[in-house]
C-alpha positions in Angstrom: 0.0 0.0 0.0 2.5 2.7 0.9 3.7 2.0 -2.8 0.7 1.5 -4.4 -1.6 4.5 -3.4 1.4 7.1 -4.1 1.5 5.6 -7.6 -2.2 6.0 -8.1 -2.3 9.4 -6.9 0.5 11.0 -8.3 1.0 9.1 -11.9 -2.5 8.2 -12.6 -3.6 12.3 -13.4 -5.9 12.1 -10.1 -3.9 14.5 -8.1 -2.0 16.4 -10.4 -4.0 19.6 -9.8 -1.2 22.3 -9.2 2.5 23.0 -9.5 3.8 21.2 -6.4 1.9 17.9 -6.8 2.8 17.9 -10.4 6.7 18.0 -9.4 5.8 15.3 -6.8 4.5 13.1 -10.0 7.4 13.1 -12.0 8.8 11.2 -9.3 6.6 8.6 -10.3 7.0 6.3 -13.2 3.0 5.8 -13.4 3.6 9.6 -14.5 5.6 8.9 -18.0 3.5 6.3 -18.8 0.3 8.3 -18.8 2.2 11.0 -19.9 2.7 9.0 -22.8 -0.5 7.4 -23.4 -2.3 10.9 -23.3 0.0 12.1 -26.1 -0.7 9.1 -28.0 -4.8 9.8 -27.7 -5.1 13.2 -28.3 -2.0 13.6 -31.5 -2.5 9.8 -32.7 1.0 9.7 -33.8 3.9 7.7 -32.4 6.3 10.1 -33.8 5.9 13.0 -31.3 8.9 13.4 -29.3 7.5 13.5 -26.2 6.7 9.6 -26.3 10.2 9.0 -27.0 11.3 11.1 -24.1 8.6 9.4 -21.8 9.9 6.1 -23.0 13.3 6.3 -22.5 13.0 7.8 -18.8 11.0 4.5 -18.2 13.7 2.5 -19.3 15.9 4.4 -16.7 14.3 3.8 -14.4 13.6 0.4 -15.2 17.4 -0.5 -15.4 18.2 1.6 -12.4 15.8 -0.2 -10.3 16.8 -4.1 -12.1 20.6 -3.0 -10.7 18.9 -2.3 -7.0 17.3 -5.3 -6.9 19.9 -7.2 -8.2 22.1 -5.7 -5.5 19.8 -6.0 -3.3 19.3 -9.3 -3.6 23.5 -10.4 -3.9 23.3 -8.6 -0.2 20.3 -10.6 1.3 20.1 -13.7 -0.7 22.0 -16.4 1.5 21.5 -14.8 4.9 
């Protein structure tokens, strides 16, 4: 839950209403990925920039957090 519900909030568009929660989003990778689907729906074009952008922070964040848990893991595994 305390993952969960922050990732709901935040990246999900239901509590992006003004500057300070919309910094708090980008935090979240729920954010890029609605981010991207938005742009998606409204331009219907895959070539927009912004997808790209959106797409390659999500894999950064996706390696950086593969490389955590794989550290993570070396650490805790045989205890």
């Amino acid at each position: 839950m305390i993952f969960i519900v922050p990732m709901m909030m935040f990246g999900a568009l239901l509590a992006v209403f003004n500057e300070t929660t919309r910094n708090i989003a980008h935090f979240m990778p729920n954010y890029y990925v609605s981010d991207a689907l938005s742009v998606i729906f409204h331009t219907g074009s895959l070539s927009d920039p912004v997808i790209w952008q959106d797409l390659l922070t999500l894999g950064g964040i996706s390696i950086v957090i593969v490389i955590a848990g794989m550290q993570f893991f070396k650490r805790t595994a045989y205890r």
